[in-house]
C-alpha positions as CSV (number, residue, x, y, z in Angstrom):
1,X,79.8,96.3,129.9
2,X,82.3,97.7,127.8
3,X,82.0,102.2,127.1
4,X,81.7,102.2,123.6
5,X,84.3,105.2,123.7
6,X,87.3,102.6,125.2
7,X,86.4,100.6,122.2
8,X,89.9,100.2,120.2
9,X,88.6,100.6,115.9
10,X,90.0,98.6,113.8
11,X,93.0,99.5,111.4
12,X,92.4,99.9,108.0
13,X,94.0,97.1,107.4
14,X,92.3,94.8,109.5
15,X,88.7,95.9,108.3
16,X,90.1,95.1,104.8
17,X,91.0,91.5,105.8
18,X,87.6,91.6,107.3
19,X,85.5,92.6,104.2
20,X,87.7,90.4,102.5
21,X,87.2,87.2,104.9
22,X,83.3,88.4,104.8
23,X,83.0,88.6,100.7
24,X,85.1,84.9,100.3
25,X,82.6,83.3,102.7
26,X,79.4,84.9,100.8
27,X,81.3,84.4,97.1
28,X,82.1,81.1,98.0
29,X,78.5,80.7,98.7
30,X,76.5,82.4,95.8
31,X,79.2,82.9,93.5
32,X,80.5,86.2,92.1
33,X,77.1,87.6,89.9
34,X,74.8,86.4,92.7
35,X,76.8,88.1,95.2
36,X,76.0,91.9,96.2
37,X,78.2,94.5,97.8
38,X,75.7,94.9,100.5
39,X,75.4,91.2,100.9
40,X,79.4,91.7,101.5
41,X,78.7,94.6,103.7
42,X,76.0,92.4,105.9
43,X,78.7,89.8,106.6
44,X,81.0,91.7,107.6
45,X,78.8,93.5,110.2
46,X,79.5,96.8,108.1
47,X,77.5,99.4,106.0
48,X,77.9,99.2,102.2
49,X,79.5,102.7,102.7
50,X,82.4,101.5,105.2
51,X,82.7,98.5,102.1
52,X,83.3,101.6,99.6
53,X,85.7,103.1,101.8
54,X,88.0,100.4,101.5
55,X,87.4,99.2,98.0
56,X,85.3,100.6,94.8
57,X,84.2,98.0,93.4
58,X,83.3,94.3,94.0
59,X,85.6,92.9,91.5
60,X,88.5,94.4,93.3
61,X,87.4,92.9,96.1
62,X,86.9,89.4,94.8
63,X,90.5,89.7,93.3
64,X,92.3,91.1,96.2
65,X,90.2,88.1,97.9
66,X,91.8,85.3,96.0
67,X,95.5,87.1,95.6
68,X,97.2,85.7,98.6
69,X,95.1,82.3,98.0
70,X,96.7,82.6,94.8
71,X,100.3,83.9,94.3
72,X,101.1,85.7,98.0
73,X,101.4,82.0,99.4
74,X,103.1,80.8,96.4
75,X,105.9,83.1,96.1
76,X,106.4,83.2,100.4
77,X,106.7,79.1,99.9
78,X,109.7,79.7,97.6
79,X,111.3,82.6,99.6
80,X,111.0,80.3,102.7
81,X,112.4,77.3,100.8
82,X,115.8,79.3,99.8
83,X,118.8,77.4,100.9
84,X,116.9,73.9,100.8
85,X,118.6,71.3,98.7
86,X,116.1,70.9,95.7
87,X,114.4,67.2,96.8
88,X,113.3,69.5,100.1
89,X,112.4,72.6,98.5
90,X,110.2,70.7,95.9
91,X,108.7,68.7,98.9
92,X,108.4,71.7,101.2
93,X,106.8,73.7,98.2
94,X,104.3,71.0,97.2
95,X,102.8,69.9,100.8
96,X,102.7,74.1,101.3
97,X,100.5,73.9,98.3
98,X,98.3,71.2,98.7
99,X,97.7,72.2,102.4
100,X,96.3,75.5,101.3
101,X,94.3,73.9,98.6
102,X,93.1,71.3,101.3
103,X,92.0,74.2,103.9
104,X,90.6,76.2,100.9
105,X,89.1,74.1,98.7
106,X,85.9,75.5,98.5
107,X,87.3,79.1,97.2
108,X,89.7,77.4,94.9
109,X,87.1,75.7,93.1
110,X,85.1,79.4,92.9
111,X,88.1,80.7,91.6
112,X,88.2,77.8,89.0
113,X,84.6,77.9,88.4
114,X,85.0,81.9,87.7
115,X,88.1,81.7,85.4
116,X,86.4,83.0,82.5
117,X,85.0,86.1,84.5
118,X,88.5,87.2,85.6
119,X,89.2,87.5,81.9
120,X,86.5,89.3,81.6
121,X,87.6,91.4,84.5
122,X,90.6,92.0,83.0
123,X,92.6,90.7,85.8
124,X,95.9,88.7,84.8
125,X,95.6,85.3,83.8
126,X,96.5,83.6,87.4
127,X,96.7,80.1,85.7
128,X,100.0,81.4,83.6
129,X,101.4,83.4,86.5
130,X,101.5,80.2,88.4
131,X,103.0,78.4,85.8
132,X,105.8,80.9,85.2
133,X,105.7,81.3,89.4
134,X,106.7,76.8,89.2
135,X,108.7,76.9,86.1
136,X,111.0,79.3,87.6
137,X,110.9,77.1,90.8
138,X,111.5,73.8,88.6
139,X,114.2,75.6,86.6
140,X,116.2,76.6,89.8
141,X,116.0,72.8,91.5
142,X,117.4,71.8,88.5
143,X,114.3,70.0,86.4
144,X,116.4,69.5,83.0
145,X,114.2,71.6,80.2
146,X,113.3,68.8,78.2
147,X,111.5,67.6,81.6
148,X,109.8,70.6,82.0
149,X,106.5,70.3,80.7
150,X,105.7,66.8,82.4
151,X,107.4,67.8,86.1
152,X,104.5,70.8,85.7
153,X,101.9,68.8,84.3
154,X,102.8,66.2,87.1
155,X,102.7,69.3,90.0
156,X,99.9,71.2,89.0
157,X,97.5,67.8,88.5
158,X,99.2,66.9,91.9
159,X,97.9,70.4,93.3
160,X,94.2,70.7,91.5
161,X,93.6,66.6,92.8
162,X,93.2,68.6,96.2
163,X,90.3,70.8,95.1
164,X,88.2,67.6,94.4
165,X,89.8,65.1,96.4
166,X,89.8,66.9,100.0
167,X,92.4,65.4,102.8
168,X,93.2,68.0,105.1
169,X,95.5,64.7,107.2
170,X,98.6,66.0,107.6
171,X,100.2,62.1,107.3
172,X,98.3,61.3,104.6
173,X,99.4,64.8,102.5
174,X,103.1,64.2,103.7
175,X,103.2,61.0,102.8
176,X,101.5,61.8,99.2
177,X,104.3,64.4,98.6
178,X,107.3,61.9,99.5
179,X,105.8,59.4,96.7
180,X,105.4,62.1,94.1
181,X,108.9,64.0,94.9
182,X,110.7,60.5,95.2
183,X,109.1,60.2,91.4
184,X,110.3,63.2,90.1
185,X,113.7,62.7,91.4
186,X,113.7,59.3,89.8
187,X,112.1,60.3,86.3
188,X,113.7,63.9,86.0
189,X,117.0,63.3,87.3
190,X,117.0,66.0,90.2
């Protein structure tokens, strides 16, 4: 049996991701007004007064929950697709996408389903920072401007069909992505 002394604690960091992992699973499963802090705390196998230590409220902690699902992954998938001719960035950003959306369906679809409370929140509208986040990308693979509005109409219906059409196969998302890149290619002269 372990000496509680030789225990190693946790960083601050990692009992953020922690509380964070803990308050997703419990959001995810009463939503944001039926969820507590202390039912956050609970899952996390922490006292509300460790939660407070790392965040004040529980809306930060429900929007520093869906960040990374959010943007973080977003803007890494472009910075790691630097240098790809734009057919591969475009599919190497799109199956990045849906695979998230696949593996996190169920907090995607809170996030959707709480849209009007982030308003509220006053957080940033996250629907319009991914658009600018995929215009920018469109813009430098070289989607024409008058094609635009239908290559991101085309991409982000592509992405939300994953929140209510789960396939976590990796041949079946690949495969998916060639049909709808080889489209854009051939309708938006890439």
């Amino acid at each position: 049996m372990a000496n509680k002394g030789s225990q190693k604690r946790m960083t601050k960091e990692d009992r953020a991701k922690q509380i964070l992992d803990a308050a997703m699973t419990v959001f995810v499963e009463k939503g944001f007004n039926g969820t507590t802090t202390l039912e956050i705390a609970e899952a996390a196998g922490i006292s509300e007064v460790t939660l407070f230590r790392h965040f004040s409220t529980k809306q930060e902690i429900f929007l520093e929950g869906i960040k990374p699902i959010l943007y973080s992954t977003l803007e890494e998938s472009i910075k790691t697709s630097n240098g790809m001719k734009p057919k591969e960035k475009l599919e190497y950003i799109l199956y990045e996408r849906i695979r998230l959306i696949s593996n996190n369906h169920k907090v995607i679809r809170l996030i959707l389903m709480e849209a009007p409370l982030l308003s509220e929140l006053g957080s940033e509208n996250f629907i319009e920072k991914i658009l600018v986040i995929l215009k920018d990308m469109l813009k430098e693979i070289g989607i024409p401007d008058e094609n635009e509005d239908s290559a991101l109409r085309l991409l982000m219906g592509t992405i939300l069909s994953y929140v209510f059409i789960n396939d976590t196969s990796e041949e079946s998302i690949k495969s998916y992505v060639n049909k709808i890149t080889s489209l854009m290619v051939h309708n938006f002269s890439l």
